[in-house]
BAROBA-149572 format. One record per residue (C-alpha): residue in one letter; x, y, z; residue number from 1. Coordinates in nm, 3 decimals. Example, Ala and Ser with C-alpha at 12.3 -4.5 7.8 and 13.67 -1.06 7.14 Angstrom:
// residues 2
<res = a&u = 1.230&v = -0.450&w = 0.780&n = 1>
<res = s&u = 1.367&v = -0.106&w = 0.714&n = 2>
END
This chain:
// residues 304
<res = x&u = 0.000&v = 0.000&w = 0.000&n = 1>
<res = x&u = 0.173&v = 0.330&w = -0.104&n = 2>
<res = x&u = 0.101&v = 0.676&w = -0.019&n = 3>
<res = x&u = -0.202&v = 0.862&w = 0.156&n = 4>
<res = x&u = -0.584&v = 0.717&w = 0.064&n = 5>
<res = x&u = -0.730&v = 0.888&w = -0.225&n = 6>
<res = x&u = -1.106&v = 1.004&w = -0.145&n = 7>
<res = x&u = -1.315&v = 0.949&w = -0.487&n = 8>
<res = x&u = -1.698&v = 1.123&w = -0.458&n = 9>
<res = x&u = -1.948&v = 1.036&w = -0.670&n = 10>
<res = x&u = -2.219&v = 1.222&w = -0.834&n = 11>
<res = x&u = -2.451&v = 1.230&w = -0.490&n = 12>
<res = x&u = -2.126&v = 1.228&w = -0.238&n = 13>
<res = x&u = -1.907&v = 1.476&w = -0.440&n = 14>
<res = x&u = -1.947&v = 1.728&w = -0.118&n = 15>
<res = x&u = -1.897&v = 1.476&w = 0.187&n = 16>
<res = x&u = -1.557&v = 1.329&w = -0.028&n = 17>
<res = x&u = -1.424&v = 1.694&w = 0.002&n = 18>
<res = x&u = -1.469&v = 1.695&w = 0.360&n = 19>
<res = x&u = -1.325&v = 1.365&w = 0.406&n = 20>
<res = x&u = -1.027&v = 1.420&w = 0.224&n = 21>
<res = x&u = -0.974&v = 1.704&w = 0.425&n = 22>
<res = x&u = -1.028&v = 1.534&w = 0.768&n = 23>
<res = x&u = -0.826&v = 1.269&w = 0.678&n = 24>
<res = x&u = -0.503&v = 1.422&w = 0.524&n = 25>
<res = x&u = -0.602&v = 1.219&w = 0.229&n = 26>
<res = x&u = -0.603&v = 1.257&w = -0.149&n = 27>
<res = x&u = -0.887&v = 1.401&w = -0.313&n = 28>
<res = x&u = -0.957&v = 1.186&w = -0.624&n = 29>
<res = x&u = -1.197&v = 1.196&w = -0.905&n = 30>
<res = x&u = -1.459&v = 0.981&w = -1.145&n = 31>
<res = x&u = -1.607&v = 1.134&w = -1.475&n = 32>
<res = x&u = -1.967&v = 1.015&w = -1.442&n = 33>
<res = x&u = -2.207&v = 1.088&w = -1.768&n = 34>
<res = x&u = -2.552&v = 0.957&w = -1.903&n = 35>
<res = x&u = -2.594&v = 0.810&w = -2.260&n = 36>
<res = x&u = -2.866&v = 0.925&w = -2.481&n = 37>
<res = x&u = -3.051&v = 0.598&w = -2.432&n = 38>
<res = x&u = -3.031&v = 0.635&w = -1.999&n = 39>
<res = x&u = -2.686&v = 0.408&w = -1.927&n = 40>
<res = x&u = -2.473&v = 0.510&w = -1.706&n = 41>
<res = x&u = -2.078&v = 0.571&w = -1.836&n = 42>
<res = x&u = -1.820&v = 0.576&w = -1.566&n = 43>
<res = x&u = -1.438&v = 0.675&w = -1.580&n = 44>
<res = x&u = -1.196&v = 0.676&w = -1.313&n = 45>
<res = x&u = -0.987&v = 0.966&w = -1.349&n = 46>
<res = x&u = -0.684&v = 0.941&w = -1.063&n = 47>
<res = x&u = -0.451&v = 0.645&w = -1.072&n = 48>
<res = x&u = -0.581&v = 0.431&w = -0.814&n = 49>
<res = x&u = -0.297&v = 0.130&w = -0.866&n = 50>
<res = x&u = -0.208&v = 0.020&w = -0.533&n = 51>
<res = x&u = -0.362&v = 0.284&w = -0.362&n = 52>
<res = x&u = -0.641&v = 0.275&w = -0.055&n = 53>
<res = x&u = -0.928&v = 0.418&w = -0.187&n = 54>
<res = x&u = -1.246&v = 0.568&w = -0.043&n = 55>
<res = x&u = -1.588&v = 0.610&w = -0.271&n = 56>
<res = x&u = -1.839&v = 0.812&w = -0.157&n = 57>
<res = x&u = -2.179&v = 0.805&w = -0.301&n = 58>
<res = x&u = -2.538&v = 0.846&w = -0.160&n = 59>
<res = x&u = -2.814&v = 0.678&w = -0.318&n = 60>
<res = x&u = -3.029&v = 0.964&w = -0.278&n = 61>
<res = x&u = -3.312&v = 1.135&w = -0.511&n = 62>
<res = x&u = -3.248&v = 0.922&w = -0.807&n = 63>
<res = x&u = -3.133&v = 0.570&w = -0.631&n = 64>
<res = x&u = -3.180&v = 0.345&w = -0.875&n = 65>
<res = x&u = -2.913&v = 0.618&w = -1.104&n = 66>
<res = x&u = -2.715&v = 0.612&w = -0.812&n = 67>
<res = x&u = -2.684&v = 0.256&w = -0.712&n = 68>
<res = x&u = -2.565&v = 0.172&w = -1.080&n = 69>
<res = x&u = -2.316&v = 0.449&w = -1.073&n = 70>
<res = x&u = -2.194&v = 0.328&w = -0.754&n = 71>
<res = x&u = -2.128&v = -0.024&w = -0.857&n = 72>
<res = x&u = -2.003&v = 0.068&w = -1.153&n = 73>
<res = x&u = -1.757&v = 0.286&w = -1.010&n = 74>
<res = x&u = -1.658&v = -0.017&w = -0.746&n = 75>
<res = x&u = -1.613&v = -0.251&w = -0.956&n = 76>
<res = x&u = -1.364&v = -0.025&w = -1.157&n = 77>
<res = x&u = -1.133&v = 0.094&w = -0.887&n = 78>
<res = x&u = -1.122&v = -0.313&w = -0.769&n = 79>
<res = x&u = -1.027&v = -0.353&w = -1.143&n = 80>
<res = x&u = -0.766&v = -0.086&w = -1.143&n = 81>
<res = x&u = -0.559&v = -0.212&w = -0.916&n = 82>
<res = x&u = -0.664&v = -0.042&w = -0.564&n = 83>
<res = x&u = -0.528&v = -0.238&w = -0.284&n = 84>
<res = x&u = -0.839&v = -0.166&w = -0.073&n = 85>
<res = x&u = -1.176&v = -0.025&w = -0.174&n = 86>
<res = x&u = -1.375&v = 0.138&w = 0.107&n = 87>
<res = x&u = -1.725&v = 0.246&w = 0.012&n = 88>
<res = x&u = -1.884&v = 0.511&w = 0.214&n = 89>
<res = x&u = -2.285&v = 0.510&w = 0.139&n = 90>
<res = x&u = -2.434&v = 0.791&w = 0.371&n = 91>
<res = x&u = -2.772&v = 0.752&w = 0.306&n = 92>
<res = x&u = -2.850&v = 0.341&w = 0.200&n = 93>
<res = x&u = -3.142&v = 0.303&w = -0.010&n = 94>
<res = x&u = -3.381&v = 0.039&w = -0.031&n = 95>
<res = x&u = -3.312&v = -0.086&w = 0.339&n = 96>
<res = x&u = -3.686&v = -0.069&w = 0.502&n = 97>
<res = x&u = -3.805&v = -0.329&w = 0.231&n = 98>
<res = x&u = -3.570&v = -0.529&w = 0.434&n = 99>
<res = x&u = -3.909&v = -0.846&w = 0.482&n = 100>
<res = x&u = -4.115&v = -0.987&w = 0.262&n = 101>
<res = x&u = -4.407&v = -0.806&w = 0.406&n = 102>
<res = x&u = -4.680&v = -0.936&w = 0.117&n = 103>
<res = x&u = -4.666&v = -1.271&w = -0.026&n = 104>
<res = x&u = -4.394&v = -1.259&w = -0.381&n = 105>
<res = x&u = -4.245&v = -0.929&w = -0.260&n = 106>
<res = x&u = -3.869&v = -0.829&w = -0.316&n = 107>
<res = x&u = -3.645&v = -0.806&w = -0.029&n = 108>
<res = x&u = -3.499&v = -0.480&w = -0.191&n = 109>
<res = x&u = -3.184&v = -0.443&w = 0.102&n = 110>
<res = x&u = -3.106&v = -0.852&w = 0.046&n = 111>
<res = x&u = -3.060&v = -0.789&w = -0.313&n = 112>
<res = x&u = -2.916&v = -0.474&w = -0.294&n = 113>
<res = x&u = -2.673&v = -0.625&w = -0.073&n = 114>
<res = x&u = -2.570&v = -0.895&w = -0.306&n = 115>
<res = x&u = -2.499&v = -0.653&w = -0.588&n = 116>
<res = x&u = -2.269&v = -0.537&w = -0.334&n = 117>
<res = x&u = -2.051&v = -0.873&w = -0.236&n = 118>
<res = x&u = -2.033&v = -0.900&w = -0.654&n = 119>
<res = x&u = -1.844&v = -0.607&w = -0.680&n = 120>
<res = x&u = -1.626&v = -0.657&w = -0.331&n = 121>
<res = x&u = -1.550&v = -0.379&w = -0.133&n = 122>
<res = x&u = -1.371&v = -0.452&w = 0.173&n = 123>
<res = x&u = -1.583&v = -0.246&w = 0.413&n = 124>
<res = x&u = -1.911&v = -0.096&w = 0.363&n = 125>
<res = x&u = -1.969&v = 0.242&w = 0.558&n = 126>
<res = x&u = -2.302&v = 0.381&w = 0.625&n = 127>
<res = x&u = -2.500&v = 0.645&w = 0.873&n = 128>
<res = x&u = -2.780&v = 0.534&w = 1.019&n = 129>
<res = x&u = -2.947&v = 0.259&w = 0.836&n = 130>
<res = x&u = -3.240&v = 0.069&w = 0.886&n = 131>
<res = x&u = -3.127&v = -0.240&w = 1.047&n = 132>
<res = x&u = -3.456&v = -0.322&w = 1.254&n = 133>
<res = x&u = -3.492&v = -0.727&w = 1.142&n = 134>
<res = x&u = -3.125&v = -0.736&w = 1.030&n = 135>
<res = x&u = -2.866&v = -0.905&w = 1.242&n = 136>
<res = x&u = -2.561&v = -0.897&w = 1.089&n = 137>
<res = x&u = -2.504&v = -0.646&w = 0.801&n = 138>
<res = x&u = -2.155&v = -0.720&w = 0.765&n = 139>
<res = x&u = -2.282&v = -1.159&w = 0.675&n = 140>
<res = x&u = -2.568&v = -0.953&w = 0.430&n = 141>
<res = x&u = -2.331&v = -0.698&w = 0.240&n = 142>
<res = x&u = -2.003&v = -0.956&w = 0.247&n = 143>
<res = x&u = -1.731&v = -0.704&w = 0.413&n = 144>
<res = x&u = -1.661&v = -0.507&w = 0.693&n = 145>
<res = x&u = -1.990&v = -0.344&w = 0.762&n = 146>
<res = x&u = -2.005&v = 0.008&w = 0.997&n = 147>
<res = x&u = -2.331&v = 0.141&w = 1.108&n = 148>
<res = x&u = -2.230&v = 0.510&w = 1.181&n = 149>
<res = x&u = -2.518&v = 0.781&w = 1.326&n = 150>
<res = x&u = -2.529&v = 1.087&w = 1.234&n = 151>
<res = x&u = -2.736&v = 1.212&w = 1.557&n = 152>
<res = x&u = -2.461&v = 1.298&w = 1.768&n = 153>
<res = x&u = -2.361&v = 1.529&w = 1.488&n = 154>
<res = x&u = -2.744&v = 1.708&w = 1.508&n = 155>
<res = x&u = -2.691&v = 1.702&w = 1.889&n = 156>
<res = x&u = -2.330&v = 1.941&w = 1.845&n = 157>
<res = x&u = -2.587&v = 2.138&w = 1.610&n = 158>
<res = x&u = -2.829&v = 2.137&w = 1.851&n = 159>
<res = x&u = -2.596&v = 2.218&w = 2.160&n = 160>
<res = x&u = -2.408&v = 2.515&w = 1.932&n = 161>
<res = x&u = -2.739&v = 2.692&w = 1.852&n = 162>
<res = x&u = -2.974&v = 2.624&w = 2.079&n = 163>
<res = x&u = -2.837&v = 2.607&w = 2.423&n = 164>
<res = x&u = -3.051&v = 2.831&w = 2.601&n = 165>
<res = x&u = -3.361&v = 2.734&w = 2.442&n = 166>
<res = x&u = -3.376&v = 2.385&w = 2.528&n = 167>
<res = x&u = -3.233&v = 2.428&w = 2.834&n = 168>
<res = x&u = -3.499&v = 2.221&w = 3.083&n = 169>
<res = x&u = -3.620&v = 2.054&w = 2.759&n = 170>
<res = x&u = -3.712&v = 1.700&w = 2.683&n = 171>
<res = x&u = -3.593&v = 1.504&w = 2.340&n = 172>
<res = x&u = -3.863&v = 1.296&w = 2.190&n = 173>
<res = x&u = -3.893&v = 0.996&w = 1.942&n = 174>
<res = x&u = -4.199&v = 1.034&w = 1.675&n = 175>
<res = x&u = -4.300&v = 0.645&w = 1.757&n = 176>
<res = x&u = -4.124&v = 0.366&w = 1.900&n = 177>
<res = x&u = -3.902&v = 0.291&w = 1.663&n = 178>
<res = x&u = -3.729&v = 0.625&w = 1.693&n = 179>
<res = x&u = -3.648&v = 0.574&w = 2.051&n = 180>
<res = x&u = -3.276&v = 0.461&w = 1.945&n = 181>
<res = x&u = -3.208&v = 0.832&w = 1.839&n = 182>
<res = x&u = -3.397&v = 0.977&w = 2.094&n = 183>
<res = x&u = -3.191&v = 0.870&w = 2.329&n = 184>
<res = x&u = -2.852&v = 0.876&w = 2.182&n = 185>
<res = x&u = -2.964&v = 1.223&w = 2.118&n = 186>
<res = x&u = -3.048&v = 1.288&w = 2.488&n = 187>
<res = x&u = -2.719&v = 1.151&w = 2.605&n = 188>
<res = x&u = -2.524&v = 1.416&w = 2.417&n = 189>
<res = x&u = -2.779&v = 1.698&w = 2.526&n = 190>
<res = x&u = -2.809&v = 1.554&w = 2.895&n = 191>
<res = x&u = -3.164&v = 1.579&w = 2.843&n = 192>
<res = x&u = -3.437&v = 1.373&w = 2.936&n = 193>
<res = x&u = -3.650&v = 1.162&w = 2.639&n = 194>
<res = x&u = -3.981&v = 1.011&w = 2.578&n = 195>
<res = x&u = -4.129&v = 0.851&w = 2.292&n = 196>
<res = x&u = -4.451&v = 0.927&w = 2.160&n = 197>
<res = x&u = -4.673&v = 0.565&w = 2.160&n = 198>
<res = x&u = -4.971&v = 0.487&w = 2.018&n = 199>
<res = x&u = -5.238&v = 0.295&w = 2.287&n = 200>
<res = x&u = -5.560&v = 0.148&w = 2.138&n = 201>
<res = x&u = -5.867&v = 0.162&w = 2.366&n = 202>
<res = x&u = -6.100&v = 0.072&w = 2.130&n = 203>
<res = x&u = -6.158&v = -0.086&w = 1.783&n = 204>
<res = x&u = -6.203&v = 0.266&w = 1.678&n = 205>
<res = x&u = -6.055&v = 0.468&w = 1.926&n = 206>
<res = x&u = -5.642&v = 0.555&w = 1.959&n = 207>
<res = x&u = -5.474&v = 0.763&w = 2.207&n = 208>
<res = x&u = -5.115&v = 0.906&w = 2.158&n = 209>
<res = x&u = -4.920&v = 0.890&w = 2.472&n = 210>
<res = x&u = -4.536&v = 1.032&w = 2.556&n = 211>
<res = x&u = -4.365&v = 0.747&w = 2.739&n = 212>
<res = x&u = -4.086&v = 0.891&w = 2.956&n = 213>
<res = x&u = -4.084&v = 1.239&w = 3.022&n = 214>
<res = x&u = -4.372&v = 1.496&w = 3.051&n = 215>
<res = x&u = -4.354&v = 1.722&w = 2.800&n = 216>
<res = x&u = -4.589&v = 2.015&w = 2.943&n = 217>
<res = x&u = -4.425&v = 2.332&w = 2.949&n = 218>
<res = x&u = -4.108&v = 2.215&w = 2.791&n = 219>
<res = x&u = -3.927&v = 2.258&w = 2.490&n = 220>
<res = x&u = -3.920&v = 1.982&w = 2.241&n = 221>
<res = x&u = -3.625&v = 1.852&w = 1.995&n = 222>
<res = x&u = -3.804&v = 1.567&w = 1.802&n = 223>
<res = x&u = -3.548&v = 1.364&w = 1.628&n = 224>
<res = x&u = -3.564&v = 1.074&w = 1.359&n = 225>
<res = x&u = -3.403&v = 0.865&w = 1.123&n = 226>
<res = x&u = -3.589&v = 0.979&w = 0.770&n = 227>
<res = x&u = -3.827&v = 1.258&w = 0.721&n = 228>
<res = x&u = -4.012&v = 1.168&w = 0.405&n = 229>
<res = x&u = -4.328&v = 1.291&w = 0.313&n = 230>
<res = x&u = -4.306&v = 1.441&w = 0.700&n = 231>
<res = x&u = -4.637&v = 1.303&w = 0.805&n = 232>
<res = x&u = -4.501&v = 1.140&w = 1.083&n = 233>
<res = x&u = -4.338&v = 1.438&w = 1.219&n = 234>
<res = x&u = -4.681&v = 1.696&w = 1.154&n = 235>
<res = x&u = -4.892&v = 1.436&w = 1.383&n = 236>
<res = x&u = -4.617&v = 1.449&w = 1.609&n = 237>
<res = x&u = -4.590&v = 1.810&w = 1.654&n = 238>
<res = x&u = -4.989&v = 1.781&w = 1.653&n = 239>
<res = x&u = -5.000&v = 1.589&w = 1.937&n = 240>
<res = x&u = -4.737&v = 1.711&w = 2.111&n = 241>
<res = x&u = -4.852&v = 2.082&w = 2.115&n = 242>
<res = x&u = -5.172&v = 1.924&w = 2.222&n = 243>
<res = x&u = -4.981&v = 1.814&w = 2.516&n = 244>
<res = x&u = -4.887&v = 2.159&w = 2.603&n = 245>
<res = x&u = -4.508&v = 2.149&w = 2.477&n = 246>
<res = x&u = -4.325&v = 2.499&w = 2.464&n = 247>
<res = x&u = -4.105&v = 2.501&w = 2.184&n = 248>
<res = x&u = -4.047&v = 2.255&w = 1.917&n = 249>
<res = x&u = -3.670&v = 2.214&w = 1.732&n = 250>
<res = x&u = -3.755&v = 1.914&w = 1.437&n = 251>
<res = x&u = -3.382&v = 1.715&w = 1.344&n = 252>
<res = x&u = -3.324&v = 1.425&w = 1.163&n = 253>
<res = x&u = -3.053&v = 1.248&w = 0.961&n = 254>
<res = x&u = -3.177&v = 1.180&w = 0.631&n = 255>
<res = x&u = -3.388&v = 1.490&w = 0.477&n = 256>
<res = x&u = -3.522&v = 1.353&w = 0.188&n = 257>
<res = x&u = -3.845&v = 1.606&w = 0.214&n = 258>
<res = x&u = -4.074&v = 1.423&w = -0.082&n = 259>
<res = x&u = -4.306&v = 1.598&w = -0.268&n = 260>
<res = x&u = -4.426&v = 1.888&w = -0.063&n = 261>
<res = x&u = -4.304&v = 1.744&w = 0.275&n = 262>
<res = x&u = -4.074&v = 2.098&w = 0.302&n = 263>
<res = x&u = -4.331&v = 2.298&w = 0.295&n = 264>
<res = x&u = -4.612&v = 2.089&w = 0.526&n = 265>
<res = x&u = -4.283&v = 2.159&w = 0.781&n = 266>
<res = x&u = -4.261&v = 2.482&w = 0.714&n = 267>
<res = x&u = -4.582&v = 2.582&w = 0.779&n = 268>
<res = x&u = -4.570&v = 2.436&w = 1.166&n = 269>
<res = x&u = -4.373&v = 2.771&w = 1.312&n = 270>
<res = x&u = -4.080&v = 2.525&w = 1.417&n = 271>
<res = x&u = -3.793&v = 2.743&w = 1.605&n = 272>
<res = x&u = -3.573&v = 2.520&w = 1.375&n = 273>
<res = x&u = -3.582&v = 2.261&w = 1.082&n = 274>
<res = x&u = -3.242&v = 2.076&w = 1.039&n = 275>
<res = x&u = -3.106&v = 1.766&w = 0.931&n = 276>
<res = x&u = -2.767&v = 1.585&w = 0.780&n = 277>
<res = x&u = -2.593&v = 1.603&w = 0.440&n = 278>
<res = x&u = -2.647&v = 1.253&w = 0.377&n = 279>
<res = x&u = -2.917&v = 1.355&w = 0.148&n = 280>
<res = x&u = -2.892&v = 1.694&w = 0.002&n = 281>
<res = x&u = -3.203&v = 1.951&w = 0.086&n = 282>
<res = x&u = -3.334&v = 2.308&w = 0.165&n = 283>
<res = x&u = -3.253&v = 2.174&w = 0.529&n = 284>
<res = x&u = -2.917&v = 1.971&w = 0.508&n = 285>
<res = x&u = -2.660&v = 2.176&w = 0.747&n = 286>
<res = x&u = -2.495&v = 1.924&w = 0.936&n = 287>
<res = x&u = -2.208&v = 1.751&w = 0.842&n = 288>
<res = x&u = -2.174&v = 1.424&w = 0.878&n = 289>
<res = x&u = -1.790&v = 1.386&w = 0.739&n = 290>
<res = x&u = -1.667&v = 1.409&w = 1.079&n = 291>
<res = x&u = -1.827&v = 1.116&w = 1.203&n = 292>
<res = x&u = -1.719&v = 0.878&w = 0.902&n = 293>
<res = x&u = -1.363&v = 1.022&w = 0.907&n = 294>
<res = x&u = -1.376&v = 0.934&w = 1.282&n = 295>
<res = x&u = -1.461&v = 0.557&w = 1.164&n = 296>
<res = x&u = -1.246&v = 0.547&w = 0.849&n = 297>
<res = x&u = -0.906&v = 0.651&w = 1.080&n = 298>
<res = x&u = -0.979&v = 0.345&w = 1.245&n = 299>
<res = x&u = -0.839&v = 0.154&w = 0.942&n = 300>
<res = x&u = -0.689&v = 0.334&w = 0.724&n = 301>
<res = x&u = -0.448&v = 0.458&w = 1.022&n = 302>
<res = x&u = -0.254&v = 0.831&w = 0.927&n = 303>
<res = x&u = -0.221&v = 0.762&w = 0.578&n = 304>
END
């Protein structure tokens, strides 16, 4: 292995290479990525990656299916050009909640995105915050050295820079019960309390939204979650929440990918802030997660 890693970003992870390379004294490389007339993808590695450590960046955001075959064609390259080790760095992993056959002759989209992945061999797979609820072992799925890396301690410096004062006293809160993961790891950083917002059925027809954990009356809120999508989730939860006589209400999550008119629906709720990660680029993404991946990579790519 000779000299420092080179840092390659792709089409959708062209901005968190540049901060990598930075963070990591490393090399910052480059791929010529175009589209044929008739859709296909054409690919060109443009630094000489022979014998080199190499980092690819890509997100398989707003166009994923684009992305994806970008991304393996770009893999499969740098493996074919000679780079002694291939790290790929996808911040924001599509496909991953179809990770069950929920309806009879269904896909598992993450299972076969996965083995798309093992045919092209990276030797570690890096990713922030993916859905791993009914997968065990992500490194056995993808076939390499798998990292799970959040971004919410990231929103929680964010948070801490800027807000301080105001959620000084305040509580954290998870928008159902499977956000209760980042609730808390956000809560830890803040030294806040956290509660998760559950729904109780009393009747056939009847449903009650309860916070478990803290009361939120009188408080400030930071909500924090994994995805905002079409940002339903997050309007009942500042619904009921306000209901519940909350002061305040800071909205962050880690993958912004605002569908449709999901940026506006949150604009309109008065929020004292709207933030989330660069993982997927929007109207909202100011927090880096570079920093956080660097933090991983250094574990094995050492000082260059």
């Amino acid at each position: 292995m000779g000299g420092r890693p080179i840092v390659i970003g792709g089409s959708q992870g062209e901005h968190v290479a540049v901060q990598l390379a930075r963070l990591l004294g490393a090399e910052l490389g480059g791929v010529e990525v175009q589209r044929f007339p008739d859709g296909e993808t054409y690919v060109r590695v443009l630094s000489d990656v022979a014998g080199r450590r190499v980092v690819y960046v890509n997100s398989l955001q707003r166009e994923p299916n684009e992305s994806l075959v970008e991304t393996l064609l770009t893999l499969d390259a740098l493996r074919d050009l000679g780079a002694s080790e291939v790290h790929a760095v996808i911040p924001y992993m599509a496909y991953a909640r179809q990770d069950e056959r929920f309806k009879p002759g269904e896909a598992v989209s993450i299972a076969t995105l996965a083995k798309l992945f093992r045919a092209v061999g990276p030797d570690s797979v890096y990713t922030v915050d993916m859905h791993l609820h009914r997968i065990s072992d992500p490194a056995a799925l993808f076939g390499a050295r798998f990292r799970n890396i959040t971004g919410v301690r990231e929103l929680a410096k964010y948070v801490r820079a800027h807000h301080a004062e105001r959620v000084r006293g305040g509580v954290v809160v998870g928008p159902d019960e499977e956000a209760e993961q980042w609730a808390r790891t956000m809560a830890e950083e803040l030294g806040l309390e956290y509660a998760v917002l559950e729904k109780r059925r009393l009747s056939p027809t009847e449903v009650r939204i309860e916070a478990r954990g803290a009361d939120v009356r009188g408080r400030p809120v930071v909500i924090v979650d994994d995805i905002i999508s079409t940002g339903g989730t997050i309007v009942e939860a500042v619904r009921v929440l306000r209901g519940m006589g909350c002061g305040e209400v800071i909205v962050a999550c880690v993958h912004p990918l605002l569908v449709g008119r999901a940026y506006q629906r949150l604009l309109q709720l008065g929020l004292a802030d709207l933030v989330g990660t660069d993982t997927v680029l929007s109207p909202i993404s100011r927090v880096p997660v570079a920093p956080a991946i660097a933090e991983a990579l250094s574990e094995v790519l050492g000082g260059g």
